[in-house]
C-alpha positions, 0 to 999 in steps of 0.5 A: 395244344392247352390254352396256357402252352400258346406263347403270345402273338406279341412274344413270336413277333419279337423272335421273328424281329430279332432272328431278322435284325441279329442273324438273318432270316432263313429258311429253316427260321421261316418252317419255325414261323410258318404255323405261328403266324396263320390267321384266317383273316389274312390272304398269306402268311406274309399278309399276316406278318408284315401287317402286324405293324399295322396294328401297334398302337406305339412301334417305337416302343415296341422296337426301341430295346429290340434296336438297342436305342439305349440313350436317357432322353427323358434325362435330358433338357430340350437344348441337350437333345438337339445337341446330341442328335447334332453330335451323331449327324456331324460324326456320321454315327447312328444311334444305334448298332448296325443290323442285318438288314438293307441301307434304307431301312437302317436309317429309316430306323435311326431317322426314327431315334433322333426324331424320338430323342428330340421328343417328336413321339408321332412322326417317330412311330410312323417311321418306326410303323414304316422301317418295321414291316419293310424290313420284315417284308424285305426279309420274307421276299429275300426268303421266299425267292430263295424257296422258290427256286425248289419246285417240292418247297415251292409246292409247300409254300403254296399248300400252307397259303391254301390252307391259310387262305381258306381258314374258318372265320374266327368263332368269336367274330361276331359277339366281340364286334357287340360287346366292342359296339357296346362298350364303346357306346357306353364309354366313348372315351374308353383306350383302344389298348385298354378294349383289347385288354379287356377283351383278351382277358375275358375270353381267356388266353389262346380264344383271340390274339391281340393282332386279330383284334386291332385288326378289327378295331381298325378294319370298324374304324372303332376307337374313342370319341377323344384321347384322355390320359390317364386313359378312362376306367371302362368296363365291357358291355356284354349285350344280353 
């Protein structure tokens, strides 16, 4: 497959998260996705999709138009976003639209809206971090348990984790870690989307994915020293 036919990680994780919310997940869905998500870092394909969540930096963001979460906020004054979020608990109505998923998981989700509606940015994203792999994982279990019951599927399933499991580590590892160190030396203060960025371009489209790379920052502890916005301009350090 050329480079510039690979559709990004980010691009397949919004697929996977809409043909969950809005048809539910099956097992001819779960063929398409099974040679998506393989990363040789992971133990299984569930470990690499559920932990995507893991590594976005801002989740509400990345869900709030998968969910419909539709409202202005930023049109509103502090008074009239309580009054809102006032209005849809006492009438028992969600902010959003019902899905295809579990109870919990749908107010975790709506508990994550009214707290991003009244302007409490972090407690949100934990919520939506929380709602988005449980409702990812609930989805992948319901799906696998039904394979399972087939001994030729359950053979399969097993066949694809191996090979996963026993992946080449990534060939880039290692030069990506200096020019990480490097950079980070020089620009303490550098963001952390702005290093994957920065990153993703200069080793070109399809060499490294963006999970792969939080997941590095994260399994390093990298990251600035203090969070500057607007975020510093930086540029890689290539070691020599």
């Amino acid at each position: 497959m050329d480079n510039e036919n690979i559709i990004p990680w980010d691009v397949y994780m919004e697929l996977l998260f809409k043909t969950i919310l809005y048809d539910g997940l099956d097992e001819n869905d779960l063929k398409i996705f099974y040679q998506i998500f393989t990363l040789p870092e992971s133990k299984n394909i569930q470990d690499n999709i559920i932990s995507y969540f893991d590594y976005v930096d801002d989740p509400f963001d990345k869900l709030r138009h998968l969910i419909g979460f539709l409202i202005p906020v930023e049109n509103f004054n502090d008074e009239e976003k309580v009054k809102i979020v006032r209005v849809m608990d006492e009438r028992l109505l969600p902010l959003i639209e019902e899905f295809n998923v579990s109870k919990g998981d749908f107010s975790l989700l709506n508990s994550a809206c009214c707290l991003y509606a009244l302007g409490i940015t972090n407690m949100a994203n934990n919520l939506a971090r929380i709602a988005g792999k449980s409702i990812i994982k609930h989805s992948l279990d319901r799906v696998f348990e039904q394979l399972k019951t087939d001994s030729s599927k359950k053979e399969a399933i097993s066949l694809m984790n191996k090979k996963n499991a026993s992946g080449p580590k990534n060939n880039f590892h290692d030069e990506i870690i200096k020019i990480m160190v490097s950079t980070w030396d020089k620009y303490p203060n550098a963001s952390k989307n702005g290093m994957v960025e920065k990153i993703l371009h200069h080793f070109g489209e399809g060499k490294i994915s963006r999970a792969t790379l939080n997941r590095w920052i994260k399994t390093n502890n990298f990251g600035p020293k203090k969070i500057i916005k607007p975020p510093t301009a930086f540029n890689l350090v290539i070691p020599s």
